[in-house]
C-alpha positions in Angstrom: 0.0 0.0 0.0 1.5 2.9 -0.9 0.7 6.7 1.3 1.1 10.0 0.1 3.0 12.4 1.8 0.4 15.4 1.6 -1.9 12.7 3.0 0.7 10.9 5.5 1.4 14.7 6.6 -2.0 16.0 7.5 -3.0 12.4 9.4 0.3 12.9 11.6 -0.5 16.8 12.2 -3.9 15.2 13.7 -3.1 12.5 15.6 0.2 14.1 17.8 -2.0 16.8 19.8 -3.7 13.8 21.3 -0.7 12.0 22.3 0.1 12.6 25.7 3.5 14.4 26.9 4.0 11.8 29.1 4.0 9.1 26.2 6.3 11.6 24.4 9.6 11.3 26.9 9.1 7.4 27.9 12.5 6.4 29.5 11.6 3.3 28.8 12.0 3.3 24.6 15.1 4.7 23.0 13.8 5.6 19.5 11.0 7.9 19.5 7.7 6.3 17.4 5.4 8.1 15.5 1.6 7.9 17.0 -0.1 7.1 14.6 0.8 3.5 13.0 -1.1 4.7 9.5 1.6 7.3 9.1 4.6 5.2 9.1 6.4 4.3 5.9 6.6 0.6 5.9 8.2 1.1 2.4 11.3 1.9 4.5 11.3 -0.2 6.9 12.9 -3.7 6.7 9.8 -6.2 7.8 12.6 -9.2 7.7 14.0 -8.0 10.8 10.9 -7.6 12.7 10.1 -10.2 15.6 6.2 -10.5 14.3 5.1 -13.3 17.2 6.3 -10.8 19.8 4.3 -7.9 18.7 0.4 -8.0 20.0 -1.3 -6.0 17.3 -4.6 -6.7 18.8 -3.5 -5.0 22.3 -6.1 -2.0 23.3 -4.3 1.3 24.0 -2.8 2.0 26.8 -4.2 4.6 28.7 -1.9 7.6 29.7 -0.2 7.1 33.3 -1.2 3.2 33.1 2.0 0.7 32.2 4.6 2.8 34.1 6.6 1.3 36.6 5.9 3.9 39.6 8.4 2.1 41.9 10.8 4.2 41.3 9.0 7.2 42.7 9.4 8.1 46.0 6.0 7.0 48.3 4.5 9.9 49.9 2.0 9.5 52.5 3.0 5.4 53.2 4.4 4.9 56.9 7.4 2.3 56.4 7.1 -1.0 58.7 9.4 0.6 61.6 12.3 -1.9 62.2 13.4 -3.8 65.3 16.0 -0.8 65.9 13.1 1.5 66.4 11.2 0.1 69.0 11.4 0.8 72.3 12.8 -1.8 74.8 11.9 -2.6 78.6 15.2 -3.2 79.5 16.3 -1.8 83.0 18.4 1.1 83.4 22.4 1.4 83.8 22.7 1.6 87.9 23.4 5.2 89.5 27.5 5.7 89.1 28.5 5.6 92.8 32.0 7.0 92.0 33.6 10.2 91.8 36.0 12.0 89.2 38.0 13.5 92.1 38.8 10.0 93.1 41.4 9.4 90.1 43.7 12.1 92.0 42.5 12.3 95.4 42.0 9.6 98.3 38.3 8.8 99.5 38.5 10.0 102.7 39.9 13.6 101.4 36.7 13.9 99.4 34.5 12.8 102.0 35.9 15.2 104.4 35.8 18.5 101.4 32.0 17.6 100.8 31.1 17.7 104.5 33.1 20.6 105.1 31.3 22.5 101.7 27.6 21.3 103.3 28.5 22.7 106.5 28.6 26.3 104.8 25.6 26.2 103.3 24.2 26.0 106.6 22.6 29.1 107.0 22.4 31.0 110.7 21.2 34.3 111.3 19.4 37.0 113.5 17.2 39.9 112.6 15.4 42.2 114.4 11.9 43.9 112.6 10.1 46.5 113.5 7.0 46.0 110.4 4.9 48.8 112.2 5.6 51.7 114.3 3.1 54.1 113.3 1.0 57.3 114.6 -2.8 56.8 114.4 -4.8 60.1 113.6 -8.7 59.9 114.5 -11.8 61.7 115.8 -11.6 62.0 119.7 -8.3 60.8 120.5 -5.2 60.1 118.8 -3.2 56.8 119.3 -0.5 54.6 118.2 0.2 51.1 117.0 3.7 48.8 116.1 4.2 45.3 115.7 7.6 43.2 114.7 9.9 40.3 115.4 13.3 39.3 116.1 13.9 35.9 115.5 17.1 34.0 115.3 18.0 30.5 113.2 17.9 29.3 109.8 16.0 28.7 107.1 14.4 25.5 108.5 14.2 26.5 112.3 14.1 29.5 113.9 13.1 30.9 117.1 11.2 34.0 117.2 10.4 36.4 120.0 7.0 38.9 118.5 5.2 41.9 119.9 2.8 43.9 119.0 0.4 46.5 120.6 -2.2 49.3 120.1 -3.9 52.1 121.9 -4.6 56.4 122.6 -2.1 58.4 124.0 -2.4 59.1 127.9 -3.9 56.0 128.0 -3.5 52.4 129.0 -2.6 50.0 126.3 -5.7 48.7 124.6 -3.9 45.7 123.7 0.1 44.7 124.5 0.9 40.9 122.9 4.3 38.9 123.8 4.9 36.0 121.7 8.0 33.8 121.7 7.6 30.8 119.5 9.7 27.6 117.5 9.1 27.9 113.8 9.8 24.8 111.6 9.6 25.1 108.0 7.1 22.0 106.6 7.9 22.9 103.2 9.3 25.6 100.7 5.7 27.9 101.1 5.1 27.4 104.5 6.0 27.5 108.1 4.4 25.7 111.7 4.6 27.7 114.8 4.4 26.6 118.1 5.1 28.6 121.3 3.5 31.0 123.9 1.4 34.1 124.2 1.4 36.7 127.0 -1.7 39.3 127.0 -0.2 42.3 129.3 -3.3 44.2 128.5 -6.3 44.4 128.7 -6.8 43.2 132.3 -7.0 40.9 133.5 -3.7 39.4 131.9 -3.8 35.6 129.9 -1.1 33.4 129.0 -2.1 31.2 126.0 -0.5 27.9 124.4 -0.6 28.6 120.7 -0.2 26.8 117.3 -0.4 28.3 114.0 1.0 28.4 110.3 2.7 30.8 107.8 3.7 31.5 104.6 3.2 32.6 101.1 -0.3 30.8 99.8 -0.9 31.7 95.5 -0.7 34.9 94.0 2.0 35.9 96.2 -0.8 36.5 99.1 1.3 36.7 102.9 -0.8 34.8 105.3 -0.9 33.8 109.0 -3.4 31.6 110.9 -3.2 31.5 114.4 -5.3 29.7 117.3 -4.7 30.7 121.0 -5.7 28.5 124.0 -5.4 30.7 127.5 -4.8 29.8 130.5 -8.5 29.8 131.9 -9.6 27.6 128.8 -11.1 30.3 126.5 -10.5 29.5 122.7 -9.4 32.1 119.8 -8.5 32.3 116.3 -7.1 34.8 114.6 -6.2 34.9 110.5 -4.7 37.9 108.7 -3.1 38.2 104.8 -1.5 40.9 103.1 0.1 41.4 99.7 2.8 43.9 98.6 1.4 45.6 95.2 4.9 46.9 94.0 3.7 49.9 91.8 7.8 50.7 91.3 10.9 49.0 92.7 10.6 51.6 95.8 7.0 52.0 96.1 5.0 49.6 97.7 1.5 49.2 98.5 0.5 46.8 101.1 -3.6 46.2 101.8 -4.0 43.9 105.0 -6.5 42.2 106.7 -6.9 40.8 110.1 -9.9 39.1 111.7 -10.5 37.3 114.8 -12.7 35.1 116.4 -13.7 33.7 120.1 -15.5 30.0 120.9 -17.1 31.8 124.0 -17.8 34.7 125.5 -15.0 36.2 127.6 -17.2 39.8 129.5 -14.0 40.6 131.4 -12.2 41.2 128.1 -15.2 42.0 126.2 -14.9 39.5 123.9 -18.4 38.3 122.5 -18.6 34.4 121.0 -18.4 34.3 117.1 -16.8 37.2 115.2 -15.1 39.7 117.8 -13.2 42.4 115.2 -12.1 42.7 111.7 -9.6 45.2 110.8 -8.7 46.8 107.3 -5.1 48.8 106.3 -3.1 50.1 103.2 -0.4 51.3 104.1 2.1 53.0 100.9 5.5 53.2 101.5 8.7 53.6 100.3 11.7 51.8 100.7 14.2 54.3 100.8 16.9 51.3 101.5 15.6 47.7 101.9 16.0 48.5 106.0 14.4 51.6 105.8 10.9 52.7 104.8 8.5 55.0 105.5 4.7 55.1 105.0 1.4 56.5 105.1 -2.2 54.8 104.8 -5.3 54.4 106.8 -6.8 51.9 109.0 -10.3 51.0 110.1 -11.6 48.9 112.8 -15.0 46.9 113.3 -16.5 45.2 116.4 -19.2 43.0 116.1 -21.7 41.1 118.0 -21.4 41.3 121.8 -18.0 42.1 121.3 -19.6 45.4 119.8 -21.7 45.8 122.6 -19.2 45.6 125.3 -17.2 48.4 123.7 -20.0 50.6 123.7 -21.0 50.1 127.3 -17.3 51.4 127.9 -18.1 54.3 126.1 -16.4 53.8 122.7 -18.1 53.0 119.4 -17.9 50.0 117.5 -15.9 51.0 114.2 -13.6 53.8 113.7 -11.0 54.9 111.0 -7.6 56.1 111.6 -5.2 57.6 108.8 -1.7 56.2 109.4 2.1 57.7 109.1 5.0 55.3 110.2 8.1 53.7 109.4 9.4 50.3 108.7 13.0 49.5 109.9 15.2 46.0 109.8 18.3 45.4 111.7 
């Protein structure tokens, strides 16, 4: 049969737009065929040489994409079986190394004696004597005063401390005059137990009281102190107070406090009524002109309640007042 070119020309034009590209760079054939079989010259080409069994002219077409050997691509999106290397074992762990470095150069008992020597000064042991209040009191009717502090002596697990504090009007006998002297064990890094004594020296008449109690830093940095008191004649009280320093700058400090207490029974010679006997309120803003030095200023208001409220009154004073505040703060 024989083709024309014009006619061989214009059938190949038609038939390579639908060849795909892919079909067009096959790795897999070296000489690059024509699409269309129609097209080729078989004038030219030498039929003698041809393998005819292995040729399967009745094959359908191969669709583009299907007949390639995608092995050789990489696998995306196919976990690999994970080997015997990569699985985690339950074998113990290598024991604790029980030697020391410094033993290549030194003898035993040479080390032994420089790490007990090196604990021994990180022992820590010291004093301190603070004065947290010491303040003037300015109110309607009479004027007064109020300090409290601590001096306490030990370390940083055991201390013993020695705190007073105290309250009342100028020319007048102290409204209230507290000794406490007390063992203070740290039962953690937040917080400390106390254990110890109190001494009333006014009001009269005076109490002695076995107390236990707990302090420390509870969240958000809040300073807080719960106390109960048994005295000597076998009235029960509690007390609780918590403050917080609200650092406005590195110097300035503002410190709101809170203190509240409470009786299990009424105690008329003190006048101390059962239930809630007084809640007091401060803010005291100071500055720390060193860290041992600080003045302040701030205001203070008290509130009886109860019988508590009604003893003070038959005594002639009312059950609330407010007080502004100016004092220092000192550390030795």
């Amino acid at each position: 049969m024989r083709v024309y070119p014009c006619a061989s020309a214009l059938v190949l034009a038609a038939a390579l737009p639908a060849v795909p590209a892919l079909a067009q760079d096959n790795a897999a054939a070296s000489v690059e065929m024509p699409a269309d079989h129609a097209a080729m010259d078989h004038e030219t080409m030498d039929h003698g040489t041809m393998d005819h069994e292995a040729m399967d002219h009745g094959a359908e077409p191969v669709p583009p994409g299907e007949g390639m050997d995608h092995s050789m691509h990489m696998s995306h999106g196919t976990a690999q079986p994970a080997s015997s290397a990569d699985t985690p074992g339950n074998a113990p762990p290598p024991p604790v190394s029980t030697d020391l470095a410094a033993e290549r150069y030194y003898p035993r008992a040479v080390i032994e004696g420089s790490l007990a020597a090196t604990l021994k000064s990180m022992r820590f042991r010291g004093y301190a004597v603070q004065i947290d209040e010491l303040e003037y009191r300015a109110r309607d009717g009479s004027d007064g005063y109020g300090f409290a502090g601590q001096a306490w002596y030990g370390g940083d697990i055991d201390r013993a401390v020695f705190a007073f504090e105290g309250e009342g009007n100028f020319g007048e006998q102290a409204e209230r005059l507290e000794l406490s002297g007390y063992w203070r064990h740290a039962i953690d890094p937040w917080f400390n137990l106390q254990l110890g004594m109190r001494q009333d020296l006014a009001p009269d008449p005076q109490r002695t009281y076995a107390m236990a109690g707990i302090e420390g830093l509870a969240p958000y940095w809040i300073e807080v102190q719960a106390q109960m008191f048994v005295s000597d004649k076998g009235d029960v009280h509690g007390r609780l107070t918590a403050s917080y320093d609200q650092r406005i700058t590195n110097r300035l400090i503002l410190e709101p406090e809170l203190e509240a207490n409470a009786a299990f029974q009424d105690v008329p010679e003190l006048g101390i009524g059962s239930g809630m006997d007084k809640l007091e309120l401060s803010a005291r803003l100071r500055y720390e002109v060193t860290g041992m030095f600080a003045p302040y200023v701030g205001v203070f208001w008290e509130r009886r309640f109860g019988k508590s409220a009604d003893y003070a009154r038959s005594d002639g004073e009312g059950a609330s007042h407010v007080s502004a505040l100016a004092g220092v703060r000192m550390i030795f």
